[in-house]
C-alpha positions as CSV (number, residue, x, y, z in Angstrom):
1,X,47.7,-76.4,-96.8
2,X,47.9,-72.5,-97.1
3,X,46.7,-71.8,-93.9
4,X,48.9,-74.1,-92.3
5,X,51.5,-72.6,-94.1
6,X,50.3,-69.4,-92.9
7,X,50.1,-70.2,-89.2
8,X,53.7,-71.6,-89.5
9,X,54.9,-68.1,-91.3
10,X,53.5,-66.0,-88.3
11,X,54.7,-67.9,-86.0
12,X,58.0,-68.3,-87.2
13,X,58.4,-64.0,-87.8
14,X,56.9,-63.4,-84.3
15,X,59.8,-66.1,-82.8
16,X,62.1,-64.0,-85.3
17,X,61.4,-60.9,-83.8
18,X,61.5,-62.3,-80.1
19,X,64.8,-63.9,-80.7
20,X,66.4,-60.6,-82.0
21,X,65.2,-58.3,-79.4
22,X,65.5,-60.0,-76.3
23,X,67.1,-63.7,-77.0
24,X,70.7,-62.6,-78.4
25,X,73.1,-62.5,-75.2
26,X,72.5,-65.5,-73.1
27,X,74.5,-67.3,-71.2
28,X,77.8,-69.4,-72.5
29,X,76.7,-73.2,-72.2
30,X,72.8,-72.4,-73.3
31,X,71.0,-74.8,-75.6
32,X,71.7,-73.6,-79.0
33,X,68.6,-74.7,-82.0
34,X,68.0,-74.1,-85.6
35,X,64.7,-74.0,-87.0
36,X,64.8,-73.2,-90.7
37,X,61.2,-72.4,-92.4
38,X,61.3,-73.0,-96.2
39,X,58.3,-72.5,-98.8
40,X,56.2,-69.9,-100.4
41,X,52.9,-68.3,-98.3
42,X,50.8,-66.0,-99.7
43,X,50.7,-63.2,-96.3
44,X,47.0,-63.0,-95.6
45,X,45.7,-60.9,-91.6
46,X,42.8,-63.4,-89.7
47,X,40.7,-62.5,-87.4
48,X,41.6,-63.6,-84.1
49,X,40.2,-63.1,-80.3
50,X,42.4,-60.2,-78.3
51,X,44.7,-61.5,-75.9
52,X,44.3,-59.7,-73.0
53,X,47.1,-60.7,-70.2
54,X,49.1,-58.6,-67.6
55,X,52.4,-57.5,-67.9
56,X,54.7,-59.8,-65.4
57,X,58.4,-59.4,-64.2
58,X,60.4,-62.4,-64.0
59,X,63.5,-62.9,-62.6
60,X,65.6,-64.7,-65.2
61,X,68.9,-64.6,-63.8
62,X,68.5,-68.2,-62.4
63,X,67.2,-69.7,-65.2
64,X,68.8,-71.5,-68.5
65,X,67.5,-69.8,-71.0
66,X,67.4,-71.3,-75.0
67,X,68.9,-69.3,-78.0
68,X,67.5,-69.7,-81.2
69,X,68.6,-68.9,-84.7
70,X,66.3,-68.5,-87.6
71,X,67.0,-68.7,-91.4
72,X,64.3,-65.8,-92.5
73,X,65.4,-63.7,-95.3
74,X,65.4,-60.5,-93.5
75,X,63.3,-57.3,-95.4
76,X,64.3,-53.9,-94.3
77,X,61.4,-51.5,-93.3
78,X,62.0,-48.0,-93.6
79,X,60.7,-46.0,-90.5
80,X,58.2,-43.0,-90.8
81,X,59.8,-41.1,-87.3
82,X,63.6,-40.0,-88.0
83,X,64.7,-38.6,-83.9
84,X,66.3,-35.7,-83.9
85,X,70.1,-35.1,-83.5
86,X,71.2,-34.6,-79.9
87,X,72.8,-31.6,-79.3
88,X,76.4,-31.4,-77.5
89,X,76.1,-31.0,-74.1
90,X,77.8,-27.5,-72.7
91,X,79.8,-28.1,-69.9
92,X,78.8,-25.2,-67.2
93,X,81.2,-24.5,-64.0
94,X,80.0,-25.2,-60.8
95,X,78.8,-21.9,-59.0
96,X,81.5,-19.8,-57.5
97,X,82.0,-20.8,-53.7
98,X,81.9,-18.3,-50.9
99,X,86.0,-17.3,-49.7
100,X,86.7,-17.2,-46.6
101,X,89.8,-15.3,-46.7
102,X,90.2,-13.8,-43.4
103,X,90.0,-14.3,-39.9
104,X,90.7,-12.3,-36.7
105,X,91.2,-14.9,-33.4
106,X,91.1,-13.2,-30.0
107,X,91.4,-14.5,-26.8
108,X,92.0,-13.6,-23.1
109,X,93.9,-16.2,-20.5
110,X,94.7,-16.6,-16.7
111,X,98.1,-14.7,-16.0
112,X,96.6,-11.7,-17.6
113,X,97.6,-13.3,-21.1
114,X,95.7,-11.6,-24.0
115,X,95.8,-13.4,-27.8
116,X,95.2,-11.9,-31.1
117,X,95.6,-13.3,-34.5
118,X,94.6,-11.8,-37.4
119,X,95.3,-12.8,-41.0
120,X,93.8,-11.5,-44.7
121,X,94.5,-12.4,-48.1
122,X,93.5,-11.8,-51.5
123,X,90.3,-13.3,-53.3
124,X,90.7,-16.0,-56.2
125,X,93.1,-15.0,-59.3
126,X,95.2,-16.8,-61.3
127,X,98.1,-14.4,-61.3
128,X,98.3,-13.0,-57.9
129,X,98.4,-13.4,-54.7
130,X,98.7,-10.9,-51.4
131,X,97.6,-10.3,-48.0
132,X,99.1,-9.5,-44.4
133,X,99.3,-11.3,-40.8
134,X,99.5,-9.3,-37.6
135,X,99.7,-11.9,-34.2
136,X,100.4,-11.6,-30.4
137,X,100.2,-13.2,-27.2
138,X,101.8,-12.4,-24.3
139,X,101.4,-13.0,-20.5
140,X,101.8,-10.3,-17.8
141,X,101.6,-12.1,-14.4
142,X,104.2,-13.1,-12.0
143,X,105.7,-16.2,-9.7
144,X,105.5,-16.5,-6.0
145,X,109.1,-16.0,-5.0
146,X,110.3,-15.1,-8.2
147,X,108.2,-12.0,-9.3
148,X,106.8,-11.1,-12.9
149,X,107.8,-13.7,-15.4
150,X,106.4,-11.5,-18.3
151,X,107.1,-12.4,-22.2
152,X,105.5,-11.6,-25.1
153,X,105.4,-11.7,-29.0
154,X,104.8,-9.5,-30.9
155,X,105.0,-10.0,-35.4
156,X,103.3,-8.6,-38.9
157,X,103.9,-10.1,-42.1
158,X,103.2,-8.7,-45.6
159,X,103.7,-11.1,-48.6
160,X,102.9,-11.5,-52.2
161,X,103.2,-13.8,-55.1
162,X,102.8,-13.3,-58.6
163,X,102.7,-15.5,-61.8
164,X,104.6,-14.7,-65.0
165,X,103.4,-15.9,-68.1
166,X,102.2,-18.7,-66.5
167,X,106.2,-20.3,-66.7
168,X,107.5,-17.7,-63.7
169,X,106.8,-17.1,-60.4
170,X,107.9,-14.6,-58.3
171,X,107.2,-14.2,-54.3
172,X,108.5,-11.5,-51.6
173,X,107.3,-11.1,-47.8
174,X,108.6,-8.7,-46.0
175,X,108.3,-9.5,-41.8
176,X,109.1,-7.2,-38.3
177,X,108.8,-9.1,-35.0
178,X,109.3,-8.3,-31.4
179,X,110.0,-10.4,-28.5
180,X,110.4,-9.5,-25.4
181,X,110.7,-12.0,-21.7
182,X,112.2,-11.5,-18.1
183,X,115.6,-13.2,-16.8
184,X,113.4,-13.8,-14.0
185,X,115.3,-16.8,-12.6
186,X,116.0,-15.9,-9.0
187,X,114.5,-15.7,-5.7
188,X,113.7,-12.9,-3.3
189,X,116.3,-14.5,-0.8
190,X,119.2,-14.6,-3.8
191,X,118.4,-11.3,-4.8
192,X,118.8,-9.8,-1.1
193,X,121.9,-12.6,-0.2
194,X,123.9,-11.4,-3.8
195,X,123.2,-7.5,-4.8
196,X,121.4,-6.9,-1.0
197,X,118.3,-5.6,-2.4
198,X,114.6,-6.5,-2.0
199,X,112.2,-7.0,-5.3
200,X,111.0,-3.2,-4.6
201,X,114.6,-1.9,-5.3
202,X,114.1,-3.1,-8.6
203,X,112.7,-2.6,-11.9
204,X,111.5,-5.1,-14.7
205,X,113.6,-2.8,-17.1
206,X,116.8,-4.0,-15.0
207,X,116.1,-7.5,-16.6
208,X,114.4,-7.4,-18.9
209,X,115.7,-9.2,-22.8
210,X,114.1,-7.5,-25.8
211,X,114.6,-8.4,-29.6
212,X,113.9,-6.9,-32.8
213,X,114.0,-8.4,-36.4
214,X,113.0,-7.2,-39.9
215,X,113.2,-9.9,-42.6
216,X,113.1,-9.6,-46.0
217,X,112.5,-12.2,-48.6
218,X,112.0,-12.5,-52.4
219,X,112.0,-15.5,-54.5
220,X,111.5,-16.4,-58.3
221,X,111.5,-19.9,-59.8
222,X,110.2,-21.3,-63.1
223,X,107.2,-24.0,-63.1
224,X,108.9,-26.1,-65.8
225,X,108.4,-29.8,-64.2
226,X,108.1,-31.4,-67.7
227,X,111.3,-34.0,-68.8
228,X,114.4,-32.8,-70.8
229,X,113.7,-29.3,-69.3
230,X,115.8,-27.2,-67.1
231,X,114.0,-25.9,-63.9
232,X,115.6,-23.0,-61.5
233,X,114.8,-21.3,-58.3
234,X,116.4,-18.5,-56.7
235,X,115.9,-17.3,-53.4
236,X,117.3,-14.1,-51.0
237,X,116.7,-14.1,-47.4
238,X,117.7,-10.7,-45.0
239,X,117.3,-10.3,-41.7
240,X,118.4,-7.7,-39.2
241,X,118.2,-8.5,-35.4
242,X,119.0,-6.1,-32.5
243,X,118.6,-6.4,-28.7
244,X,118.1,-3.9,-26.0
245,X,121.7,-4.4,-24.6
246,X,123.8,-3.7,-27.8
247,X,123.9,-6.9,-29.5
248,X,123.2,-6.4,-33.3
249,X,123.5,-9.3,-36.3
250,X,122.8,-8.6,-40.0
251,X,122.2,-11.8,-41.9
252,X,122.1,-12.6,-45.7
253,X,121.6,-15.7,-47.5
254,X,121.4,-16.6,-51.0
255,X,120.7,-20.0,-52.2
256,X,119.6,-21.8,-55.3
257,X,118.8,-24.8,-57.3
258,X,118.3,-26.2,-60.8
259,X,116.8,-29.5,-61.5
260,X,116.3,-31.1,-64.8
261,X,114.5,-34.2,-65.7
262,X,115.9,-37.0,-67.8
263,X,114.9,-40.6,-68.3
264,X,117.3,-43.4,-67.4
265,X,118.4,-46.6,-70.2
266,X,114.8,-45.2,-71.9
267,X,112.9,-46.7,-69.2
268,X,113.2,-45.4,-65.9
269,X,112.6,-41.8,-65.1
270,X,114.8,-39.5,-62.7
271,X,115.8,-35.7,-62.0
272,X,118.8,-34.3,-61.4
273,X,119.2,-31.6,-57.9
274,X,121.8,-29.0,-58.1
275,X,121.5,-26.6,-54.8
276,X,123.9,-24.2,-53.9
277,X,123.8,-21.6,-50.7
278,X,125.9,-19.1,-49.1
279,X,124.9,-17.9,-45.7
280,X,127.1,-14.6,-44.4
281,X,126.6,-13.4,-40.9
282,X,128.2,-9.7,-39.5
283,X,127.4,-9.2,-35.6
284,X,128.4,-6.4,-33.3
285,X,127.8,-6.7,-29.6
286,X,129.2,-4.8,-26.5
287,X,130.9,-6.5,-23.5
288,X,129.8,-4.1,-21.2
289,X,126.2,-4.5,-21.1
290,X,124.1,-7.1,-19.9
291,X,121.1,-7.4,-17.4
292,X,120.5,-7.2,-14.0
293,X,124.1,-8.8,-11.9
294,X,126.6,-8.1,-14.7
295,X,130.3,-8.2,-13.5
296,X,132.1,-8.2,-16.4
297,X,134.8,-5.5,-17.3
298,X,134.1,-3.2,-19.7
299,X,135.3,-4.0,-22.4
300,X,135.4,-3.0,-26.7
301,X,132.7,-3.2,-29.0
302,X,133.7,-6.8,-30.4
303,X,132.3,-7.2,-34.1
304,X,132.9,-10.2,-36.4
305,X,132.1,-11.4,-39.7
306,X,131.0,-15.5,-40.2
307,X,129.9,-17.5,-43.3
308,X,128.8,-20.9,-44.5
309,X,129.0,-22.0,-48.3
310,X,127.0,-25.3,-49.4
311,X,126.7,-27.4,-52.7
312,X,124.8,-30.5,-52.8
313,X,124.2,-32.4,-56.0
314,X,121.8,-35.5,-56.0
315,X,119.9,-37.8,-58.0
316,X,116.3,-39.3,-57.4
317,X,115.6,-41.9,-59.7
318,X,113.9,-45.2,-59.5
319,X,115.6,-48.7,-60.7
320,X,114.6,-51.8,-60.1
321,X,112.0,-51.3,-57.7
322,X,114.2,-49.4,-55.8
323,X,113.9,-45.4,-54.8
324,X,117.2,-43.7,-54.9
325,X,118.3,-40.6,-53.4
326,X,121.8,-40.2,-54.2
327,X,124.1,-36.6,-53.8
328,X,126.5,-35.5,-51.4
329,X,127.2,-32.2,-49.4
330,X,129.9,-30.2,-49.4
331,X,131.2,-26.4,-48.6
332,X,133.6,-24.4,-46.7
333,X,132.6,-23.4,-42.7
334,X,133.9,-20.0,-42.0
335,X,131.6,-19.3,-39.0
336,X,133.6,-20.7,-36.0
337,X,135.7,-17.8,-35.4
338,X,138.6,-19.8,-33.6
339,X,139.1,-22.0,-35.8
340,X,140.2,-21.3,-39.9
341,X,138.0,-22.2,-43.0
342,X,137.7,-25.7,-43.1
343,X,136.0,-28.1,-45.8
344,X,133.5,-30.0,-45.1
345,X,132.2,-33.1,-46.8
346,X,128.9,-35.3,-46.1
347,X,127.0,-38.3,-47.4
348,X,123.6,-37.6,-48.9
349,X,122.0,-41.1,-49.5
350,X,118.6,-42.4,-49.0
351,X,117.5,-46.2,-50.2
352,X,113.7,-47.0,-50.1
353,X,111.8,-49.9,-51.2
354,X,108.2,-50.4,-51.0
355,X,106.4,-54.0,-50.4
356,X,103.5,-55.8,-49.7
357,X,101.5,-53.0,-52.5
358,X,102.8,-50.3,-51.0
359,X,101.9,-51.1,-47.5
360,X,105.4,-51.6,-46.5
361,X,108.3,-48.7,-46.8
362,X,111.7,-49.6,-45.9
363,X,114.5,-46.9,-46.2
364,X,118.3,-46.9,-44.8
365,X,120.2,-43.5,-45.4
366,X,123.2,-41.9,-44.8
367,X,123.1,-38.0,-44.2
368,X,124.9,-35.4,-42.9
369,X,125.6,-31.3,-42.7
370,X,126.1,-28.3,-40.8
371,X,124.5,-25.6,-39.8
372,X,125.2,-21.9,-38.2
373,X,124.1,-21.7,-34.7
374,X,123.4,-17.8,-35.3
375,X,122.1,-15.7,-32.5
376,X,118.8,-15.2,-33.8
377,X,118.4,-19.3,-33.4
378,X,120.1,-19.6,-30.2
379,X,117.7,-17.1,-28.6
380,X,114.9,-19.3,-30.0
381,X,115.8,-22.5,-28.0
382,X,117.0,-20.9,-25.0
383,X,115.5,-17.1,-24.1
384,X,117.5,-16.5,-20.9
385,X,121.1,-16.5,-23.7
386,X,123.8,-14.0,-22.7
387,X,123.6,-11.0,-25.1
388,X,127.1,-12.1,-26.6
389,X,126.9,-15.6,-26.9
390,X,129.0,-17.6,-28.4
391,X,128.5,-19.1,-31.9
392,X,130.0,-22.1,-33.6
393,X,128.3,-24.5,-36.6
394,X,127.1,-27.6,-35.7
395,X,128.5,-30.4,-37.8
396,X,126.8,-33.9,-37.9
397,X,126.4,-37.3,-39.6
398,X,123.3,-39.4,-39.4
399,X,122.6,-43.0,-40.5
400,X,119.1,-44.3,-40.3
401,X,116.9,-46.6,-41.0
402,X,112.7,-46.7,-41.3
403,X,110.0,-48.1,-41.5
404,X,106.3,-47.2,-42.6
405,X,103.7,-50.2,-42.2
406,X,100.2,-49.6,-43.1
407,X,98.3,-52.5,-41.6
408,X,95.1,-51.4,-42.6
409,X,93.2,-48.2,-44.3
410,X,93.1,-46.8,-40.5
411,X,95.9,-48.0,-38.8
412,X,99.9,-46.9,-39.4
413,X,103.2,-48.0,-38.0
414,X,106.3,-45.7,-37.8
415,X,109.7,-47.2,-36.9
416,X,112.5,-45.3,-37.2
417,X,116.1,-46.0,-35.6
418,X,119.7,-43.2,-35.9
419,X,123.2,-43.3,-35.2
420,X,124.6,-39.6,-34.7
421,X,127.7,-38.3,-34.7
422,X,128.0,-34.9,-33.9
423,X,130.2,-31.8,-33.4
424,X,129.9,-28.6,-31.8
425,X,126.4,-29.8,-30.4
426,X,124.7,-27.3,-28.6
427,X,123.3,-27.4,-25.4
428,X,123.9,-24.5,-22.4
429,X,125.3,-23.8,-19.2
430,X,124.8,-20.9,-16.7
431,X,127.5,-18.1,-17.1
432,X,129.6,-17.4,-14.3
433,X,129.7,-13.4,-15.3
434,X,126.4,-13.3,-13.8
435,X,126.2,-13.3,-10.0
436,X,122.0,-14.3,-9.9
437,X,122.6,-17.3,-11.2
438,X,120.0,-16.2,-14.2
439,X,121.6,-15.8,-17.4
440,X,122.7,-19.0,-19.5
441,X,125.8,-19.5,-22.3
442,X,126.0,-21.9,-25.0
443,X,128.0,-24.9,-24.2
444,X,129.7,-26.8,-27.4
445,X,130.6,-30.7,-27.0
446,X,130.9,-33.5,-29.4
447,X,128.9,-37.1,-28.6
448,X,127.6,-40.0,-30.9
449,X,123.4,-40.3,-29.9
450,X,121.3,-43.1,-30.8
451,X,117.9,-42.8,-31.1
452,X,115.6,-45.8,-31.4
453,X,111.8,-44.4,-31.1
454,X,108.1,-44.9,-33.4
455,X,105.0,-43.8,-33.4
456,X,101.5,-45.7,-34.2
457,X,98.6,-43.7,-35.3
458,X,94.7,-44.8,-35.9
459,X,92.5,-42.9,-38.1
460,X,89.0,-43.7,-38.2
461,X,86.6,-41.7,-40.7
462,X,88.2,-38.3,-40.0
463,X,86.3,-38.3,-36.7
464,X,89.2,-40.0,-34.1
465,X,92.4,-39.4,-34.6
466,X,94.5,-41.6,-31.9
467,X,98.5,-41.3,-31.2
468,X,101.0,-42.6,-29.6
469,X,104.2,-42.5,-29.8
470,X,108.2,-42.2,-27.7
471,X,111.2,-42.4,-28.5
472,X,114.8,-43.8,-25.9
473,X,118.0,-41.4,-26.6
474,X,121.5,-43.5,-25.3
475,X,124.9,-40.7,-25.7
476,X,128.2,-41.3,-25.8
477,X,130.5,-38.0,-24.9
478,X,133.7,-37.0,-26.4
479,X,136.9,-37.2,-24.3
480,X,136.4,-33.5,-22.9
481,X,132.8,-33.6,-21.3
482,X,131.4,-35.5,-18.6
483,X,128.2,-34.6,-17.9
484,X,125.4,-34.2,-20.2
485,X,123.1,-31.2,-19.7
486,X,119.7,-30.9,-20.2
487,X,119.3,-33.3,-22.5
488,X,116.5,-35.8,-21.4
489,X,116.8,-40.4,-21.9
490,X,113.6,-40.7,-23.1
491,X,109.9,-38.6,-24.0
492,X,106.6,-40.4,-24.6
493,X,103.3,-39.2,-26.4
494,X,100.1,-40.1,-26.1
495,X,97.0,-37.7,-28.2
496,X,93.6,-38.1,-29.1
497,X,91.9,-35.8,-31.6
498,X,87.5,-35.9,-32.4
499,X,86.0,-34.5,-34.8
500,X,81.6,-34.8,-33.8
501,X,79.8,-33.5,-36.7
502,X,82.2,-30.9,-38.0
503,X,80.6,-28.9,-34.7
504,X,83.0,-29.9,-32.0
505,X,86.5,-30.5,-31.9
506,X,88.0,-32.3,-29.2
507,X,91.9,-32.8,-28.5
508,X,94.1,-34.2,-25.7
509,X,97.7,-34.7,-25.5
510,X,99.4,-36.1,-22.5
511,X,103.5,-35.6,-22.9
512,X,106.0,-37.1,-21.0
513,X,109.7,-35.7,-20.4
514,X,112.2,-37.9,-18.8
515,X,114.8,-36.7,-16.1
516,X,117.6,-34.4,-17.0
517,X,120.8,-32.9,-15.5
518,X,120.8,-29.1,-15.0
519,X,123.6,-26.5,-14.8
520,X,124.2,-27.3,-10.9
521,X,124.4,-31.2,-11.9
522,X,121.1,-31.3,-9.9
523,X,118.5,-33.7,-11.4
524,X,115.7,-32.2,-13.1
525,X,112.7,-33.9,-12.1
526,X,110.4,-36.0,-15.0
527,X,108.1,-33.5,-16.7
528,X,104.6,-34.7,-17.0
529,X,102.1,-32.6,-19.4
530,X,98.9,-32.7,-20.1
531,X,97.2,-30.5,-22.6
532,X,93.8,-29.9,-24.2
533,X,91.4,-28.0,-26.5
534,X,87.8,-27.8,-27.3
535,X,86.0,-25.7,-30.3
536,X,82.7,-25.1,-31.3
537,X,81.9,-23.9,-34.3
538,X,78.4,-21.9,-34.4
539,X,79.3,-21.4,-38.6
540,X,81.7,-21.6,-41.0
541,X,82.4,-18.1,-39.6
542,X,81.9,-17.9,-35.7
543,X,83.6,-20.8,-33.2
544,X,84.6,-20.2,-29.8
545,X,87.6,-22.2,-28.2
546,X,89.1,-23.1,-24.7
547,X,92.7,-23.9,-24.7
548,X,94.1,-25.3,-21.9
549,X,98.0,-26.2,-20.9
550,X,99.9,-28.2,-18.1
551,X,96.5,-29.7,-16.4
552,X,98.1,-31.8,-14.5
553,X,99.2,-27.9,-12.5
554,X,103.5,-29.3,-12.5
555,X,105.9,-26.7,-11.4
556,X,108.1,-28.2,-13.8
557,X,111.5,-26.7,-15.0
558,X,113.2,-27.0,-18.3
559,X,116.3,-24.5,-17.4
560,X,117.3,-24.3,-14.1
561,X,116.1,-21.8,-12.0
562,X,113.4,-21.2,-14.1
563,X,110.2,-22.9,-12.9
564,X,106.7,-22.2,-15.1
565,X,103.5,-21.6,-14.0
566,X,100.9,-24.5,-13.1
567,X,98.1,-24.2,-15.5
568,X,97.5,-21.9,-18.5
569,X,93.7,-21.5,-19.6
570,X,92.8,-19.3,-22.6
571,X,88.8,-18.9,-23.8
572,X,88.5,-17.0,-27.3
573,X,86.7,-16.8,-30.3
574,X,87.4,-16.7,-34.0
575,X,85.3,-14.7,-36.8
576,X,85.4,-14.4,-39.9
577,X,84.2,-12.1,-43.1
578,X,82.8,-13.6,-46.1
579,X,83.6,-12.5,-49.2
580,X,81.6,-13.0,-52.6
């Protein structure tokens, strides 16, 4: 009886033992038994044969497995071996990685058209910031017919930020650029038929446009984004331009904003906008200069002094499920000399909503503004400007509407459809004061555009970037114009970017232009363009490029009288220093 009693002991502590170390979390639904030992054993150690049996692995997810409970007073056996206390582990920073805060891109192109780029900043810091860019590119070759079509550009920029405290920034860049290009829109035969002179006669200097401007900038703002705090920003732009035939215009704008963050019915969050700007132009410019078949009388040094003054409260806030944008703009436009100060007011309303988890983005807006068409901007969209053009702000209103689909982690849908109604747009005509038929003015009308256009773009893995994309324009003109110059029906897109390996970089872009009406009335035959590129990159600090422009060799013209060159190949290379 003792033995037996012994045997049952032993085997009821080793099935304790089991049941506690590997027999506690089984499956919901598993047999569940009791066995409960009772009676008194006197503990006694037999000699028995060794077991001597492999280790085996057994897949037991499959199986039902039993759980069994037993009613053995438990005895707590105090352990020889106390472990050690594990020390806290010490976070350490991952290595410093090389910078890479520099690089100097040179190239040389057909047309005898050299490139340089070159830009260097300052290293890591929490504080500051600083560094300079110098670029240029220019071309120095000519057209058959038309003779040197030379332009170039010319710019260096310093610039610098610094951190206050850690609550105030500051910023300043301080910029010089050059530009320079060639009225070069007439023909050996117009040149002899108008001024009876031959292309030797002549000198580049007789036509030539030049521009200089120094900017200046300096900003400070606070980096207070938290709620129920007030954040500010200040900002002071200056830039002087001057041309080579008189023309001078000194610009200064100041603008701010303050934003504070509040909570809405203690449940949804928004932030209030305040922005405010003034933009002052004075120009000077004399009538009696001009390039090459300038019959204008002479005539006074004409100056004049224009500005624009903006406010434009909003709110964003969320409510409902809805994003609100909600504000308006308003000011006083000074800058259209022949007309007096005159207040302006605009819509500023934007309603999004998002469905289908954020796959879906549906927004309708109502917008609107004006803006100074200064001399410095006109000579941007159209080089071959009269020196004293003319200057009026553009006023329009825009309602839109848009949609973002994401069908997939790779594949996005852009809709977008806009009802414009504008004033003072801008577009140009060529000015009668010059006889070659070279020289263009700005021409001011008023027309309602609707634009119905999308884009779908295709990711895949950061390797193939597809694009495609156009967009259909429909205009209806005011009672005073006619004709619509310049001003295309339609443009299409079509891109393709590839990324192999992080070693070559591949990228095509076909662009379509439709028709358009020039100066004459003529039709301005569809533009057709088809660019590309290819890099290799030896190192994170050597590659070598090929850029290549209008493949498809069109003598296409987007001014009249002005036709461009057929192809435009640059190969270069781009290096950079490492820094520690």
């Amino acid at each position: 009886m003792k033995k037996s009693t012994s045997y049952l002991a032993i085997i009821g502590l080793c099935a304790a033992l089991a049941a506690n170390g590997t027999l506690l979390a089984q499956e919901e639904g598993a047999y569940n038994e009791s066995v409960v030992v009772k009676g008194s054993y006197t503990p006694t150690i037999e000699l028995q044969q060794k077991l001597n049996f492999p280790a085996a692995i057994s897949d037991t997810s499959s199986r039902l497995q039993h759980t069994f409970q037993y009613g053995i007073t438990p005895t707590r056996l105090k352990a020889l071996y106390a472990p050690s206390r594990i020390k806290a582990a010490r976070v350490v920073g991952e290595p410093a990685t090389r910078l890479y805060n520099n690089y100097l891109r040179l190239g040389m192109g057909n047309y005898w058209s050299p490139l340089a780029d070159l830009y260097w900043s300052s290293t890591r810091d929490t504080k500051k910031t600083y560094g300079v860019r110098v670029n240029h590119h220019s071309s120095w070759d000519k057209l058959p017919d038309y003779g040197p079509n030379h332009f170039g550009n010319t710019g260096v920029t310093l610039f610098g930020k610094y951190i206050v405290g850690d609550v105030l920034q500051l910023s300043s860049d301080l910029g010089y650029e050059h530009d320079h290009n060639l009225y070069y829109g007439f023909t050996d035969s117009t040149l002899q038929a108008v001024l009876g002179k031959s292309r030797a006669d002549i000198s580049t200097a007789d036509y030539r446009a030049s521009y200089n401007v120094a900017t200046w900038n300096i900003g400070i703002k606070n980096m207070q984004l938290d709620a129920n705090k007030l954040g500010y920003a200040a900002n002071a732009h200056l830039a002087d331009l001057w041309g080579v035939y008189g023309q001078n215009e000194f610009n200064l704008n100041l603008s701010g904003d303050v934003h504070y963050g509040f909570n809405l019915m203690n449940q949804y969050k928004g932030i209030a906008y305040l922005h405010a700007e003034w933009d002052g132009y004075t120009t000077r410019s004399r009538q009696a200069e001009g390039p090459l078949g300038f019959t204008a009388p002479a005539g006074d040094t004409i100056r004049s002094y224009r500005n624009i003054v903006k406010v434009n409260p909003y709110v964003d806030f969320l409510l409902g499920g809805l994003q609100f944008h909600a504000g308006f703009t308003a000011g006083w436009d000074a800058f259209t000399l022949d007309t007096a100060t005159t207040f302006r007011f605009f819509p500023d309303v934007v309603v999004s909503k998002s469905l289908l988890h954020d796959n879906l983005v549906l927004s309708l807006g109502a917008t609107g503004g004006f803006d100074a068409n200064s001399w410095n901007t006109i000579r941007v969209v159209n080089p071959y400007i009269a020196p004293d053009a003319e200057q009026r702000a553009t006023r329009h209103y825009d309602f839109s509407a848009h949609a973002r689909w994401t069908l997939s982690r790779k594949l996005e849908v852009n809709l977008e459809g806009t009802y414009q109604m504008l004033r003072d747009d801008l577009t140009f005509v060529l000015d009668p004061r010059f006889t070659l038929g070279n020289v263009y003015r700005p021409h001011y009308f008023a027309d309602n555009r609707f634009t119905l256009g999308g884009t779908v773009t295709f990711v895949n893995d950061e390797m193939l970037t597809l694009r495609a994309g156009g967009h259909y324009y429909a205009y209806t003109l005011g009672p005073d114009d006619s004709v619509l110059y310049f001003r295309p029906r339609w443009d299409a897109l079509l891109a393709a970017d590839v990324n192999y390996r992080n070693k070559w970089l591949f990228s095509l872009e076909g662009q379509l232009l439709g028709q358009m009406t020039g100066s004459y009335g003529e039709t301005l035959p569809l533009r057709y363009g088809i660019a590309a590129q290819v890099e290799y990159r030896h190192n994170r600090a050597l590659s070598l490029f090929l850029r290549m422009d209008n493949l498809a060799f069109q003598r296409y013209w987007l001014w009249s009288n002005y036709p461009s060159q057929r192809g435009l190949f640059i190969l270069g290379l781009t290096y950079t220093i490492p820094h520690k």
